[in-house]
BALOBA-1460 file (C-alpha; in Angstrom, 3 decimals):
// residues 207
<rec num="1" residu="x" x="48.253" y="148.468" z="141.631"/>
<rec num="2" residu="x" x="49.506" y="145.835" z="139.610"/>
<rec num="3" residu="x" x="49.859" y="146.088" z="135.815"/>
<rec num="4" residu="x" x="48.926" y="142.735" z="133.980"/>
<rec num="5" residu="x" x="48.290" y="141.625" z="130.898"/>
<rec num="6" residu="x" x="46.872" y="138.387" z="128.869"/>
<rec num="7" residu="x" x="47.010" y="136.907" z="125.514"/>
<rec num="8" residu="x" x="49.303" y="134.164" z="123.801"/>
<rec num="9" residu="x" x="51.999" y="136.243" z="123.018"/>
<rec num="10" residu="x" x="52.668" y="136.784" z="126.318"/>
<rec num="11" residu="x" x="52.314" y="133.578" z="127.023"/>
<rec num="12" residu="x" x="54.585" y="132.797" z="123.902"/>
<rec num="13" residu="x" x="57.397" y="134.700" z="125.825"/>
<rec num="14" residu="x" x="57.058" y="133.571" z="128.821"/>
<rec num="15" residu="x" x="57.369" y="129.927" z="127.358"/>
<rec num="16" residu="x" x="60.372" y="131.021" z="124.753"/>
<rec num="17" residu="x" x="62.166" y="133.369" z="127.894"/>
<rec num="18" residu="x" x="61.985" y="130.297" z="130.017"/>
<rec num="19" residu="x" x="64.038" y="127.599" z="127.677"/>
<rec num="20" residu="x" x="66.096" y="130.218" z="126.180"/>
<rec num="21" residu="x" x="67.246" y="130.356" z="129.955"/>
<rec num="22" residu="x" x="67.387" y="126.859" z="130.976"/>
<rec num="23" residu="x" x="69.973" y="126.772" z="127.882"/>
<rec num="24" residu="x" x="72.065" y="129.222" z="129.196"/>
<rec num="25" residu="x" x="72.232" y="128.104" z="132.778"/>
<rec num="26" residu="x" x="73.076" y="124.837" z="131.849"/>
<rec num="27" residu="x" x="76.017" y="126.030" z="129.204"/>
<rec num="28" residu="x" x="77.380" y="128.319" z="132.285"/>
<rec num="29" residu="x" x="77.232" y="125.192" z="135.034"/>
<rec num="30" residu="x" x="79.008" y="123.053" z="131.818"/>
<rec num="31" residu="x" x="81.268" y="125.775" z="131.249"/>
<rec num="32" residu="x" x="81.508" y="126.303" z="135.404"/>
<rec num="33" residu="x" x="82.175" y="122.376" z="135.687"/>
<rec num="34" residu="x" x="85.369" y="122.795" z="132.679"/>
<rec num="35" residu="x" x="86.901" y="125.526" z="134.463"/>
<rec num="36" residu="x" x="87.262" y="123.204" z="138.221"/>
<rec num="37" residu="x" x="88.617" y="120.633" z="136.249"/>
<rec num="38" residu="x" x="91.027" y="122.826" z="135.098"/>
<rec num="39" residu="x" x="90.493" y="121.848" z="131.315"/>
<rec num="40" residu="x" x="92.934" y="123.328" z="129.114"/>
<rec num="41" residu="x" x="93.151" y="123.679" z="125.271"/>
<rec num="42" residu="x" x="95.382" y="124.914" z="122.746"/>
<rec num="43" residu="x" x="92.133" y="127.165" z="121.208"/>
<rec num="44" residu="x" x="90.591" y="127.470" z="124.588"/>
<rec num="45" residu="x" x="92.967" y="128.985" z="127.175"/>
<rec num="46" residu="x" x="91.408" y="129.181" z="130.792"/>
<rec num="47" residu="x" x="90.818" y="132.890" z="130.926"/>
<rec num="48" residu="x" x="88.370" y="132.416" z="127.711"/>
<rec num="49" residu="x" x="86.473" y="129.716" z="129.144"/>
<rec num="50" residu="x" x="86.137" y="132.166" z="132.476"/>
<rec num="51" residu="x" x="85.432" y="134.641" z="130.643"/>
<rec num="52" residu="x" x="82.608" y="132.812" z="128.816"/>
<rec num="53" residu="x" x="81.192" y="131.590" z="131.246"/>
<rec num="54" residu="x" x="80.457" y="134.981" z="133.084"/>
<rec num="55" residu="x" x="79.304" y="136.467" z="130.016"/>
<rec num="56" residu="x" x="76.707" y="133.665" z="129.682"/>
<rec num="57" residu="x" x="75.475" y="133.782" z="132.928"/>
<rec num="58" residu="x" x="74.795" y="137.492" z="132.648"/>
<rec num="59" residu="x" x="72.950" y="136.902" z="129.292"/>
<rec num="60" residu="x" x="71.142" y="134.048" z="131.520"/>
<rec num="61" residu="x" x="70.164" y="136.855" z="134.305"/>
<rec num="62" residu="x" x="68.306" y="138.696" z="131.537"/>
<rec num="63" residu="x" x="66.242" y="136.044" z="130.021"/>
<rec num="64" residu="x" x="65.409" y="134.968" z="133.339"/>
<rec num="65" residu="x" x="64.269" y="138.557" z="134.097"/>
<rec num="66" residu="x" x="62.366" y="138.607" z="130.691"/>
<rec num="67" residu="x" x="60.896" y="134.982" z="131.844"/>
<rec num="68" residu="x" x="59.203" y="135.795" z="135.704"/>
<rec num="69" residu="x" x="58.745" y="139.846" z="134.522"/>
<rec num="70" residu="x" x="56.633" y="138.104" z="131.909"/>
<rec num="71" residu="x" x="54.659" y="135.487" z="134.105"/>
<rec num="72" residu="x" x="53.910" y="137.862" z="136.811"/>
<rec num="73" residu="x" x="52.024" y="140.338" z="134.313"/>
<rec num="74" residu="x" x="50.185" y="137.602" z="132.205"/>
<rec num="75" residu="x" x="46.750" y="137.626" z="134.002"/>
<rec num="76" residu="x" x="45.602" y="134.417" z="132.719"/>
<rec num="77" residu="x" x="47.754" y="133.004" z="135.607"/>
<rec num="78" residu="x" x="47.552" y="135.653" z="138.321"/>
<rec num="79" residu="x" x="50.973" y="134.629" z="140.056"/>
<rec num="80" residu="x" x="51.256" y="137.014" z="142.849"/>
<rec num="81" residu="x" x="54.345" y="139.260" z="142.685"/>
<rec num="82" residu="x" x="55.721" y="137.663" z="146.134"/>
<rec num="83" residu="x" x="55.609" y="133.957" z="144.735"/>
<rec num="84" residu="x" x="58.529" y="134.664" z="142.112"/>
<rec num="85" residu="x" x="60.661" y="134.638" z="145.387"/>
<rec num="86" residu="x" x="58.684" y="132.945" z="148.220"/>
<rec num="87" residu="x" x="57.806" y="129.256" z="147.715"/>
<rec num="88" residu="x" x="53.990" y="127.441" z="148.009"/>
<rec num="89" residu="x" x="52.149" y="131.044" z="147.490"/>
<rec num="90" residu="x" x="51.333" y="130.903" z="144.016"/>
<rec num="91" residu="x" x="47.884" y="129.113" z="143.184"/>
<rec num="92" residu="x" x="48.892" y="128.009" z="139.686"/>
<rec num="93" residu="x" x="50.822" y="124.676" z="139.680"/>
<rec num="94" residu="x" x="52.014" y="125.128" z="142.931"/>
<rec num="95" residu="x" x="54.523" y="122.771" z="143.307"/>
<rec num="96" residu="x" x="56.793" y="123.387" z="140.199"/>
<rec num="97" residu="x" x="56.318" y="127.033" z="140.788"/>
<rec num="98" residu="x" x="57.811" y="126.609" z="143.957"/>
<rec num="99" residu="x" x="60.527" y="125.345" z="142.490"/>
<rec num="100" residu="x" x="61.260" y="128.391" z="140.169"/>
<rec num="101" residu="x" x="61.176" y="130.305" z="143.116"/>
<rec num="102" residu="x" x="64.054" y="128.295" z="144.984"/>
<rec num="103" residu="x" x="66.143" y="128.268" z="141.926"/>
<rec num="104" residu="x" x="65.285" y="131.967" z="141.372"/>
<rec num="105" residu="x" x="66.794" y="132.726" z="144.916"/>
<rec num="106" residu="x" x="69.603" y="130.623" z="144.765"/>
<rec num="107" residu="x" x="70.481" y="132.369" z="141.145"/>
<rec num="108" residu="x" x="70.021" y="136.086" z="143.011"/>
<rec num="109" residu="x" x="72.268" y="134.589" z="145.999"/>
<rec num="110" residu="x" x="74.933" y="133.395" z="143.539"/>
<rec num="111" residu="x" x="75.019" y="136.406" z="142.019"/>
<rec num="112" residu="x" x="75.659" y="138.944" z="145.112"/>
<rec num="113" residu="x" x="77.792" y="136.529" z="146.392"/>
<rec num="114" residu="x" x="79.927" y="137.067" z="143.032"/>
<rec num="115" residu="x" x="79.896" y="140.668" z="142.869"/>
<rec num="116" residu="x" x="80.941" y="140.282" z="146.685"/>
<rec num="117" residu="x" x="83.700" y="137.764" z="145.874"/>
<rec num="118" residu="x" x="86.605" y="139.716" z="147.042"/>
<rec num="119" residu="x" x="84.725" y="140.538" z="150.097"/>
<rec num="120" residu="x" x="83.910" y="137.263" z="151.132"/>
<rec num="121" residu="x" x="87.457" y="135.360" z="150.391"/>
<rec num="122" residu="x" x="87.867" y="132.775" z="147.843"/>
<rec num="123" residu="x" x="86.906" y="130.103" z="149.842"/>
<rec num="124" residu="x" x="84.031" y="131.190" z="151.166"/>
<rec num="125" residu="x" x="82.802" y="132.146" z="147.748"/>
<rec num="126" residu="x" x="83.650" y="128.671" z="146.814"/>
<rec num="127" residu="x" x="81.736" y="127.079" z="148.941"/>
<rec num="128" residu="x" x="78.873" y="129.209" z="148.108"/>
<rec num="129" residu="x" x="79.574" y="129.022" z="144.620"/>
<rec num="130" residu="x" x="78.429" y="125.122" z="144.926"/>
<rec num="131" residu="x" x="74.775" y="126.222" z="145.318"/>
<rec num="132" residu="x" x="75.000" y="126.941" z="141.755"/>
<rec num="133" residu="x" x="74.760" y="123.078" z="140.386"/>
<rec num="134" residu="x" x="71.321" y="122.918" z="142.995"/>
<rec num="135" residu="x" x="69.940" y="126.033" z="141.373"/>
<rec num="136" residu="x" x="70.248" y="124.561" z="138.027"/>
<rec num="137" residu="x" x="68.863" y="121.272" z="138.894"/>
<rec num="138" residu="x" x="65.851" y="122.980" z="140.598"/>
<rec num="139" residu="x" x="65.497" y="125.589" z="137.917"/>
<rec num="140" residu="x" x="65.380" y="122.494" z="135.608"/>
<rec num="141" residu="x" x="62.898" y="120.232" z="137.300"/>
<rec num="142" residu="x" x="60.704" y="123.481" z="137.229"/>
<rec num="143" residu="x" x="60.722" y="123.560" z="133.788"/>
<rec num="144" residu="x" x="60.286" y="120.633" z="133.263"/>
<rec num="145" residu="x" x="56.925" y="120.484" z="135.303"/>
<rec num="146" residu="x" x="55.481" y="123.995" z="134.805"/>
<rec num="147" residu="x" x="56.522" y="124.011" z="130.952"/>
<rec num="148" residu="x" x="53.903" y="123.648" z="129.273"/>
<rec num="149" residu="x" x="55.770" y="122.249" z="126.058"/>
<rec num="150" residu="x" x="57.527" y="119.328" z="128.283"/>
<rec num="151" residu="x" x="54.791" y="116.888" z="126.863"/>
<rec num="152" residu="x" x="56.174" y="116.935" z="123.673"/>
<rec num="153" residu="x" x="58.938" y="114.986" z="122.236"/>
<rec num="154" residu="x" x="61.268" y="117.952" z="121.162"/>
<rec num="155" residu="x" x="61.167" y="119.775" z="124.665"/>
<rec num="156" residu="x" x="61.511" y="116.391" z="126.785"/>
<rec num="157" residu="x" x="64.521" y="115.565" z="124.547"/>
<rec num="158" residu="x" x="66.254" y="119.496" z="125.484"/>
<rec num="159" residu="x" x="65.677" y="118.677" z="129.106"/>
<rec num="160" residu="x" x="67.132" y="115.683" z="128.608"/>
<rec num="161" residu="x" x="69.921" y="116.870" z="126.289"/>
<rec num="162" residu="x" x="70.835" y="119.469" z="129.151"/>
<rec num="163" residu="x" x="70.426" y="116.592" z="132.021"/>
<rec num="164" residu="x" x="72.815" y="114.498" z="129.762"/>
<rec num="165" residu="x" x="75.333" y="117.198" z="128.816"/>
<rec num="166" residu="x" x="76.324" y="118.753" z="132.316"/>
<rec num="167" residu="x" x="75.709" y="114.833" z="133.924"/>
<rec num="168" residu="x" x="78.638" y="113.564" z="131.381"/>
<rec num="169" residu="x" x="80.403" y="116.761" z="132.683"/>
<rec num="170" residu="x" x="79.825" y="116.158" z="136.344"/>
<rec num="171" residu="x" x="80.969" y="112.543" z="135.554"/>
<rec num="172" residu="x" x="84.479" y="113.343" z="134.076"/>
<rec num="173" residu="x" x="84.928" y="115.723" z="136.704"/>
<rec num="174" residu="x" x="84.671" y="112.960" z="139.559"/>
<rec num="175" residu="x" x="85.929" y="110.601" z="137.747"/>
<rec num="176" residu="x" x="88.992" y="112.842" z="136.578"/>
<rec num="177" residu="x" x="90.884" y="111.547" z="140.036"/>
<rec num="178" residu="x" x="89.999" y="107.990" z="139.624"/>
<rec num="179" residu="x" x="92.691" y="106.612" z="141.966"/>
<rec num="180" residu="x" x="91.154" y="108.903" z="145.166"/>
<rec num="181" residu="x" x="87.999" y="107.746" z="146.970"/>
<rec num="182" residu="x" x="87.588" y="105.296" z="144.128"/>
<rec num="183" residu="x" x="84.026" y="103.360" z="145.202"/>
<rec num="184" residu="x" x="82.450" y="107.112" z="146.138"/>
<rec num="185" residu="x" x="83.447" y="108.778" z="142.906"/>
<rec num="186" residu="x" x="82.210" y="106.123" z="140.628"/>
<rec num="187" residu="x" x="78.778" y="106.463" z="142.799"/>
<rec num="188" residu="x" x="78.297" y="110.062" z="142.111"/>
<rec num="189" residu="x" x="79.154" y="109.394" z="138.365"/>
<rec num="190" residu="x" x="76.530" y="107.112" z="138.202"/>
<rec num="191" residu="x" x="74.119" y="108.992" z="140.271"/>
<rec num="192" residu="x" x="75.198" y="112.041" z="137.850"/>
<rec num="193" residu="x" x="74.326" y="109.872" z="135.109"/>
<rec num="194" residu="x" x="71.064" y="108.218" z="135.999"/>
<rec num="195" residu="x" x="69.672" y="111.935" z="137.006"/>
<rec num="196" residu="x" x="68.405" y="112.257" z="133.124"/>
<rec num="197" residu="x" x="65.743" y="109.681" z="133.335"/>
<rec num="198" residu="x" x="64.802" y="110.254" z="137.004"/>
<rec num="199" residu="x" x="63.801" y="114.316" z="136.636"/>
<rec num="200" residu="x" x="62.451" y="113.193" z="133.209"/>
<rec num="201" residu="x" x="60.168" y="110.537" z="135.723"/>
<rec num="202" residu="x" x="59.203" y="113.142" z="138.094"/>
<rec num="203" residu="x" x="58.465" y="115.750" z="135.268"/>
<rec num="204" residu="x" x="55.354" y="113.629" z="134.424"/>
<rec num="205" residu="x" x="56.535" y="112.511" z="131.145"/>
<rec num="206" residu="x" x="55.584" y="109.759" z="129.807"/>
<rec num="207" residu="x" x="58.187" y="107.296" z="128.492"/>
């Protein structure tokens, strides 16, 4: 039997669970994008940023916990247990919530795939490892359409602070080998860059 629950703190936490981890996903993909670029610093040796960035997505695996443990009980939405992981089966805002789910698997892949890193070879965990800048973007645009807050000016402008922030990343990264594959890198940049007002589009809100 399932145990659920209703009321607006729930709902509250839920809401508060769910930016509190966009934050932190997209300050581990920045800090994930700093440490391929090999950025180095005086006051932030390489091992710190690694180190940070670990830590933070840890801290990001428990407030995404927090954030489906406390959808799934709130019975003013009766999400099915199974829909947290398996896409199109919830009946509440399908679509977006399909989303969470794909970013939610990608997150739990990323994360064995880490603990199984010595296992698997660096390479291969590399390549894995690049799922990680999909999951955000997914877990992203699902926040941005299932958040209930994205209507309002102060949530729209986080989601776009967090689009802008690991886009300008993304962007010094390709562009940090200018001279290579010139035409494709400055594409990407500007693909990386024009990604803030396109999810903001697709999000439903209104410019």
């Amino acid at each position: 039997m399932t145990v659920s629950f209703s009321g607006p703190g729930l709902w509250y936490a839920t809401r508060a669970t769910g930016l509190v981890a966009m934050l932190l996903l997209t300050a581990s993909v920045l800090l994930g994008v700093l440490t391929a670029g090999r950025l180095r610093a005086a006051a932030w040796p390489r091992f710190l940023v690694m180190g940070l960035h670990r830590n933070i997505t840890l801290l990001a695996c428990v407030f995404l916990a927090l954030h489906v443990g406390t959808t799934l009980v709130d019975s003013y939405t009766s999400i099915p247990p199974g829909a947290a992981f398996v896409p199109l089966l919830s009946p509440y805002k399908r679509i977006w919530l399909s989303l969470g789910a794909v970013a939610l698997d990608l997150f739990v892949a990323l994360v064995i795939t880490s603990l199984a890193r010595s296992w698997l070879g660096h390479r291969a965990w590399r390549l894995l490892h690049w799922s990680g800048y999909a999951c955000w973007a997914v877990a992203v645009l699902h926040g941005a359409g299932a958040g209930t807050d994205e209507r309002s000016a102060w949530a729209a402008g986080l989601t776009a602070g967090c689009l802008a922030v690991v886009g300008a990343a993304a962007a010094w990264r390709i562009l940090r080998r200018w001279p290579d594959r010139r035409v494709l890198r400055l594409g990407l940049a500007a693909a990386a860059v024009a990604g803030v007002p396109v999810a903001l589009t697709l999000s439903g809100y209104s410019w």
